[in-house]
C-alpha positions in Angstrom: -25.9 -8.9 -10.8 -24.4 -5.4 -11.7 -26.9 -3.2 -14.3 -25.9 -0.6 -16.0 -28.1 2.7 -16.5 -27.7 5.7 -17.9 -28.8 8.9 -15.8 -30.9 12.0 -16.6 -28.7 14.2 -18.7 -27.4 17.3 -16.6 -28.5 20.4 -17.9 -27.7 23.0 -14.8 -25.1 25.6 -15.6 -22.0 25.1 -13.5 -21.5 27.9 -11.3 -18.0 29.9 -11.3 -14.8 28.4 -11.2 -16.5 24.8 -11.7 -16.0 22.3 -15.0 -19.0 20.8 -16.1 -17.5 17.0 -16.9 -20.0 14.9 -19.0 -21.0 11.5 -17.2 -22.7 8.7 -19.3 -22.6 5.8 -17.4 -24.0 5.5 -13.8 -23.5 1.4 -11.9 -26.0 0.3 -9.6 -25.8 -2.0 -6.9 -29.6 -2.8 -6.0 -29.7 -6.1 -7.2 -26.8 -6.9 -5.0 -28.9 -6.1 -2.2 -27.4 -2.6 -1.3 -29.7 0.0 -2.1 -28.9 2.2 0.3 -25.4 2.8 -0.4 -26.3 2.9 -4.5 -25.4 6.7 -4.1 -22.2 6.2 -2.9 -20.9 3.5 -5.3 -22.2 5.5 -7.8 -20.2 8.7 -6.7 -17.2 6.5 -6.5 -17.7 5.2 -10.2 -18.3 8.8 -11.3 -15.2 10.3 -9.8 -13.2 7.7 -11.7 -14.7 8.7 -14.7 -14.2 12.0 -14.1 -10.2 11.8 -13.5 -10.0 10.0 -16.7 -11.6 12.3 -18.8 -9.9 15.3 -17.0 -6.8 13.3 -17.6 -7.5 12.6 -21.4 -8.1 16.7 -21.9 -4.7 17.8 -19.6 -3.2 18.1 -23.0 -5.3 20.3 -25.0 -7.2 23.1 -23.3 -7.0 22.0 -19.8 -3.5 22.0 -18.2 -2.6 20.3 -15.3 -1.1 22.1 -12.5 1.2 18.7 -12.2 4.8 20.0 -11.6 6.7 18.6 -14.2 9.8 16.6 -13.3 13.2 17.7 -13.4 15.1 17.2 -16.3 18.0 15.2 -14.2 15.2 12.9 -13.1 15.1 9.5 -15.0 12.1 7.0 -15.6 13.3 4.3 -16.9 11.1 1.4 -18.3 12.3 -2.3 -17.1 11.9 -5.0 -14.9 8.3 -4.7 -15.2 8.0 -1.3 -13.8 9.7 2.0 -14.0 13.1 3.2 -12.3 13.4 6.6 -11.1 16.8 8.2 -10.2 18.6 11.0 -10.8 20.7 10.4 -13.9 23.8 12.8 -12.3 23.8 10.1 -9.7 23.5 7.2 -11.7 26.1 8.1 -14.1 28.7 9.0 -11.2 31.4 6.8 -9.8 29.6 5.9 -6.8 25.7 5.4 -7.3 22.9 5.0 -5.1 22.6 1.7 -3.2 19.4 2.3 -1.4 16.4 0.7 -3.8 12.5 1.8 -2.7 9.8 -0.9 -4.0 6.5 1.2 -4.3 3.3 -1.1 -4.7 0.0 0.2 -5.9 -3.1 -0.2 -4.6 -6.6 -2.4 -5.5 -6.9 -0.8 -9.7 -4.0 0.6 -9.8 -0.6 1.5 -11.6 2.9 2.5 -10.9 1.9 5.6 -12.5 0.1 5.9 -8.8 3.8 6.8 -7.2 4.4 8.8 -9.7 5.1 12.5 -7.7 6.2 11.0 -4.2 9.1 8.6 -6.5 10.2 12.0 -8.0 10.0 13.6 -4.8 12.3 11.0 -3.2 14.6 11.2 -5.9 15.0 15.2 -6.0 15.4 15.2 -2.1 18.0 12.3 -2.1 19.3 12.0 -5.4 22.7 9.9 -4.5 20.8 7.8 -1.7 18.0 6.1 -3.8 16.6 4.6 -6.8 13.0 4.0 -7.3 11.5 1.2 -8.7 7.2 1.2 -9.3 6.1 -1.9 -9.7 4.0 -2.3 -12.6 3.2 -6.1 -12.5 0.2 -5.9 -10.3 -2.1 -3.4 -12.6 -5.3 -3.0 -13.3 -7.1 -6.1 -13.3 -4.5 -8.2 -12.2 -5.0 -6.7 -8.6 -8.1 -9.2 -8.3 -5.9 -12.3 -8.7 -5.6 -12.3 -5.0 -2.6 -11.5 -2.5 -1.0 -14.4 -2.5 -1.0 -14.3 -6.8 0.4 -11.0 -6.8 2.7 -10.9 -4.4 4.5 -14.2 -6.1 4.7 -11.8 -8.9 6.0 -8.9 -7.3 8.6 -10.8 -5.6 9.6 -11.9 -9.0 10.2 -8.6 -10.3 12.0 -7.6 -7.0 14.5 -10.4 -8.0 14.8 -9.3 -11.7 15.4 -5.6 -11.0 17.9 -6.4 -8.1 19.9 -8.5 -11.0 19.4 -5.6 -12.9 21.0 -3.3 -10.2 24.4 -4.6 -9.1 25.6 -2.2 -6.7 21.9 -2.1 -4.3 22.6 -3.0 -0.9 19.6 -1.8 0.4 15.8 -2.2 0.2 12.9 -0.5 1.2 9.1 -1.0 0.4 6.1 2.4 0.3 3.0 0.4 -1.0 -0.6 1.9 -0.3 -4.2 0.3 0.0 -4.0 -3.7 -1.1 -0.3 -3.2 -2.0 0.5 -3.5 1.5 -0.7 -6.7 1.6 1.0 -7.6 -1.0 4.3 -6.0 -0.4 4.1 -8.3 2.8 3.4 -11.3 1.0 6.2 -10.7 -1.0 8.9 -10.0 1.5 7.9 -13.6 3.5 9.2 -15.2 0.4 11.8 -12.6 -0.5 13.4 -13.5 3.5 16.4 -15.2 3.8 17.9 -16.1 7.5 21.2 -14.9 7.9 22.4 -18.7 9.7 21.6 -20.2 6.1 23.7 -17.6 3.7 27.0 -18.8 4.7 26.5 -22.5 4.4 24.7 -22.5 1.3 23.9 -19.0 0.0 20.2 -19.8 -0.9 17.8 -20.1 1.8 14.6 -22.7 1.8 12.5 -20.3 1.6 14.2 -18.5 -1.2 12.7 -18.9 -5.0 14.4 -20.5 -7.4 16.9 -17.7 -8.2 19.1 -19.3 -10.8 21.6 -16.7 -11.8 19.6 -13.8 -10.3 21.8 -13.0 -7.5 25.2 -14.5 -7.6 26.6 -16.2 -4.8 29.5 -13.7 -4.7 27.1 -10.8 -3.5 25.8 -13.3 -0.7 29.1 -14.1 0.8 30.0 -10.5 1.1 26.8 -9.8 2.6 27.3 -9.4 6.9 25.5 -12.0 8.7 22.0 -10.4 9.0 19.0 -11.5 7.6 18.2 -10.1 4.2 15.5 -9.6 1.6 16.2 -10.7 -1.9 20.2 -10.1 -0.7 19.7 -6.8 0.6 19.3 -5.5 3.6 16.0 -4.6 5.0 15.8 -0.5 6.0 11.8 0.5 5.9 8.8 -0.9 5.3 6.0 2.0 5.0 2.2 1.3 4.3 -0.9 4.3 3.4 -3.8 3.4 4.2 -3.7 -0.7 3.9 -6.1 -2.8 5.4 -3.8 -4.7 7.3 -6.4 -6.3 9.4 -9.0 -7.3 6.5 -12.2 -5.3 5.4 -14.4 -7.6 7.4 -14.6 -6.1 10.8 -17.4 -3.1 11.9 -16.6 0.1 10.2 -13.3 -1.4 8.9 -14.9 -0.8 5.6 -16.7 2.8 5.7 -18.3 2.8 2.4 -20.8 0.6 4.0 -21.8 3.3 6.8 -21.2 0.6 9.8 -24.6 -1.3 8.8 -24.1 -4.7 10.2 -26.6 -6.1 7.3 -24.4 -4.4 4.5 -21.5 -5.3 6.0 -22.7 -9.1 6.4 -23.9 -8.8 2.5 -20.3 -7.3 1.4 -18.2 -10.0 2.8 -20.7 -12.4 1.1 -20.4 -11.2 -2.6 -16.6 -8.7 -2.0 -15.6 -11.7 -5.0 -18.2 -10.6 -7.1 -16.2 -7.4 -7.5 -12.8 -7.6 -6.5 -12.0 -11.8 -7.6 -9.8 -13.7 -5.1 -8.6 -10.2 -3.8 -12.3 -9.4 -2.5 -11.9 -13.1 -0.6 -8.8 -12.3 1.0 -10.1 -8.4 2.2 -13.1 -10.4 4.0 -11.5 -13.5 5.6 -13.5 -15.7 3.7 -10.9 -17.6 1.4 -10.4 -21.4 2.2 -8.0 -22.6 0.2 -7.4 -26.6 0.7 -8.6 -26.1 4.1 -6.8 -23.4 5.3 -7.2 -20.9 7.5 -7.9 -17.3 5.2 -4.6 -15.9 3.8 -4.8 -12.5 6.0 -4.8 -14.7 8.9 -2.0 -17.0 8.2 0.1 -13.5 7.3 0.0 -12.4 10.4 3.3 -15.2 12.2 5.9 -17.6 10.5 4.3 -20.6 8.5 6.9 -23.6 7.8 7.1 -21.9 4.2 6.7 -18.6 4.2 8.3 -16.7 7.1 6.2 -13.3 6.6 6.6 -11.8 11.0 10.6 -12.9 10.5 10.5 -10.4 7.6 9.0 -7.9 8.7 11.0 -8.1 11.9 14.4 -7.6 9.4 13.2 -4.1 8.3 14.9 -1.3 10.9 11.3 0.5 10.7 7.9 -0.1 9.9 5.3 2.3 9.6 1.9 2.4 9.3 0.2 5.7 7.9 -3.8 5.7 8.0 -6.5 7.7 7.6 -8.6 8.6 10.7 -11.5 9.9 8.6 -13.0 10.1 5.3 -11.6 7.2 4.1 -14.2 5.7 2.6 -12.3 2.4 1.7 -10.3 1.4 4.7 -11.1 2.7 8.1 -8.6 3.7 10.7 -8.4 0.7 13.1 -7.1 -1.3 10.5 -5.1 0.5 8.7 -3.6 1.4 11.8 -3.2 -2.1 13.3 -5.1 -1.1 16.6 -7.6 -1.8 18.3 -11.1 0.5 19.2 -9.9 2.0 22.6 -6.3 2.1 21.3 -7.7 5.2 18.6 -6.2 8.6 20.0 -9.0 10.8 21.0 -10.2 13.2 19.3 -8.4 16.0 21.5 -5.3 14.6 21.0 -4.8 15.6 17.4 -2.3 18.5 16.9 -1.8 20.5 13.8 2.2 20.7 13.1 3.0 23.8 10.4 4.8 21.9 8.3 3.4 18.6 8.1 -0.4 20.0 8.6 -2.6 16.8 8.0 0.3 14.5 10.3 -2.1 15.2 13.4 -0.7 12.2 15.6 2.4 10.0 15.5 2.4 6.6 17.9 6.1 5.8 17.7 6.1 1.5 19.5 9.6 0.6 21.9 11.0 -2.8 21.3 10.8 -3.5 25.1 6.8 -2.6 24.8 5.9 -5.4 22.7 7.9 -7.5 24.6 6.3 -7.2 27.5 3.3 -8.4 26.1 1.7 -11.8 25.8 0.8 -13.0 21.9 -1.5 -16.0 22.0 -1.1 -17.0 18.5 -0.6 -20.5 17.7 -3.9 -22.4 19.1 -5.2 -19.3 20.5 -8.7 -19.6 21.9 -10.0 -16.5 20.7 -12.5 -17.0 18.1 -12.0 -12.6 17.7 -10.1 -12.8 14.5 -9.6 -9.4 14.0 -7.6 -9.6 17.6 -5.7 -12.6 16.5 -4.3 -10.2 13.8 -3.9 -7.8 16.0 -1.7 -9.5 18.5 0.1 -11.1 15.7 1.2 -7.8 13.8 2.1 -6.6 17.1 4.8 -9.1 17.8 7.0 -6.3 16.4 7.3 -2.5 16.8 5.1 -0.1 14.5 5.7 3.5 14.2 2.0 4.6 13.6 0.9 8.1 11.9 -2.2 9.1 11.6 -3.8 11.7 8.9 -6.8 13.8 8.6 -8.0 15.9 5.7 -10.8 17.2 7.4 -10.1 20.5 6.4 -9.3 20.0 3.0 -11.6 20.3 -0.3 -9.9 16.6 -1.0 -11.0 15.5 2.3 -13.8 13.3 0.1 -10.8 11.2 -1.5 -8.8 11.1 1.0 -8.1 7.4 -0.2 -6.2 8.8 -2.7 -5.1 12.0 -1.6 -2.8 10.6 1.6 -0.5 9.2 -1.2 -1.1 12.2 -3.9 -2.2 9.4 -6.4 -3.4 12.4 -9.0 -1.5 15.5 -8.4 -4.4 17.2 -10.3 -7.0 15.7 -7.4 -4.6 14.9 -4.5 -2.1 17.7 -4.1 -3.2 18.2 -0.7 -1.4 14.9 0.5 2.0 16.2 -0.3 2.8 17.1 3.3 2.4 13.6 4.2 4.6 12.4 1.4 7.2 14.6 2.2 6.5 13.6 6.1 7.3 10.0 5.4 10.8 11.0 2.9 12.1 13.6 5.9 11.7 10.9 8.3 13.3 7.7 5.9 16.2 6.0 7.2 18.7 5.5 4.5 
């Protein structure tokens, strides 16, 4: 079980330019069997602690150094999250049709997206509107993948009703929200053969009045996502391959026994999600969840989906990630990691070191071995399934950085306060957004 204790009480004067940020809680995984990465779980559970209090004091006599948002920047409250446009935009005849879906992460909020959604909105004010979801927080991200990405479908469906004149849809999610952000567009998907006979697909949910029929027939004859059409679909940091592989989870310093122990009790923390990260889920049966994501079921058509989008990215961090390590988040394998040598430095996007861009006619030259494949190497059988369409693939490193310790957080500037350094790859992925 988890114990809580209470550490010595800190009495060393912080040195210049440092805060000294009172800690009264400490967590200890011993009796979980994981004493030797105690430490490390404990840093983790302090840091949060930290950012809250810093967070609870940013209005007294600690300010931020959080840009504030324009004032023609808009959050609006609805649909179970919060829109963010540019209210010159909104308000003109023509208004944006593009909608971006961000998705947080495992303990998370849509106040995570909070500076790359107004960065998006100041850089393309009559292209976009931004809609964080908000109905997988906190924790509700342990209800699984499946769970929440029923739900965030759902509120895809009721902010599209909300939003008329959308044509297009995008999705940024980072960590877990990935995962779920594919979940959801397999049931979002609707094949374009199936509009014009009937205007709801099989696959569809029950819409009702959510979409009318009217905005179906007008639609051209290409497959769409909740009635739009598909543009990108970007990931940071997700574990697209699971948590259960070596080193796919670095917390756990590569330790075969710790890694063995975490994917034994990963639901003693994390709930259904924790079973779905490690592959060992068996719902009526079934194979795991990650694993039947990964090609078309007779249900849920999740490789048709993400085949629809124009792009799909994959950013990932190739070091001091301490929650999801680079081969998955990356959807390679081992020898497919660029050396080390191969990382550049570019001036203006200075922790984008290396950028794998995949050809159509490269993944079909390729064999993919899924249905009965004899490989009993899951993580491969993920592998070749992703693979069965084209990833762009950028890779990040905070090496250099002072944030390089959270870089979790920092790729997708989750705290300004914490995370600024990340910016560069936020505005990487907006210069390089297809609208």
């Amino acid at each position: 079980m988890i114990a809580a204790i209470s550490p010595p009480s800190r009495t060393s004067t912080p040195g210049p330019g440092r805060l000294r940020i009172p800690t009264r809680h400490s967590v200890r995984f011993c009796n979980l069997g994981f004493p030797l990465w105690t430490r490390k779980l404990n840093w983790l559970y302090h840091e949060r602690m930290q950012m809250s209090w810093v967070r609870s004091t940013s209005g007294g006599w600690f300010k931020s150094t959080e840009p504030p948002p324009e004032p023609r920047i808009k959050v609006e409250e609805d649909s179970g999250g919060q829109d963010v446009f540019n209210a010159d935009a909104m308000n003109s005849k023509v208004s944006p049709e593009h909608l971006v879906i961000m998705v947080n992460g495992l303990i998370g909020s849509a106040a995570d997206w909070r500076f790359a959604a107004e960065q998006f909105v100041k850089k393309l004010p009559d292209k976009v509107i931004v809609h964080r979801s908000q109905c997988n927080y906190s924790k509700l991200t342990f209800d699984g993948v499946d769970m929440m990405g029923e739900r965030l479908a759902q509120e895809i469906l009721r902010v599209v009703k909300l939003r008329p004149d959308v044509r297009k849809i995008s999705f940024v999610a980072h960590s877990l929200g990935g995962l779920v952000a594919r979940y959801a567009v397999g049931r979002l998907y609707e094949h374009s053969s199936k509009l014009g006979q009937s205007g709801l697909n099989a696959n569809s949910l029950n819409l009702g009045d959510t979409i009318s029929s009217i905005q179906y027939l007008e639609q051209p004859c290409e497959d769409r996502i909740a009635g739009l059409e598909p543009m990108n679909f970007i990931t940071f940091a997700t574990p697209h391959l699971g948590s259960r592989g070596h080193k796919q989870l670095p917390l756990l310093g590569g330790l075969p026994f710790l890694e063995e122990r975490a994917s034994q009790t990963a639901h003693l923390v994390a709930g259904r999600s924790g079973k779905h990260l490690f592959l060992t889920d068996s719902d009526e049966g079934k194979p795991p969840l990650l694993l039947r994501m990964v090609d078309d079921g007779d249900d849920l058509k999740f490789i048709s989906a993400l085949r629809a989008f124009k792009r799909r990215v994959a950013y990932a961090n190739a070091n001091y990630d301490h929650m999801v390590g680079w081969r998955t988040s990356s959807i390679r394998r081992q020898n497919e990691l660029p050396e080390s040598n191969l990382l550049v430095i570019d001036e203006k996007y200075p922790h984008v070191v290396y950028i794998e861009r995949e050809t159509t006619k490269k993944i079909q030259n390729q064999a993919f071995p899924i249905a009965g494949a004899q490989t009993t190497d899951i993580e491969e059988v993920m592998i070749q399934g992703l693979t069965q369409v084209p990833w762009e693939r950028v890779d990040v490193s905070f090496q250099k950085s002072k944030q390089r310790y959270v870089a979790h957080n920092t790729i997708q500037v989750k705290s300004y306060w914490f995370n600024s350094d990340g910016r560069d790859v936020v505005f990487h992925m907006i210069d390089n957004f297809l609208i």
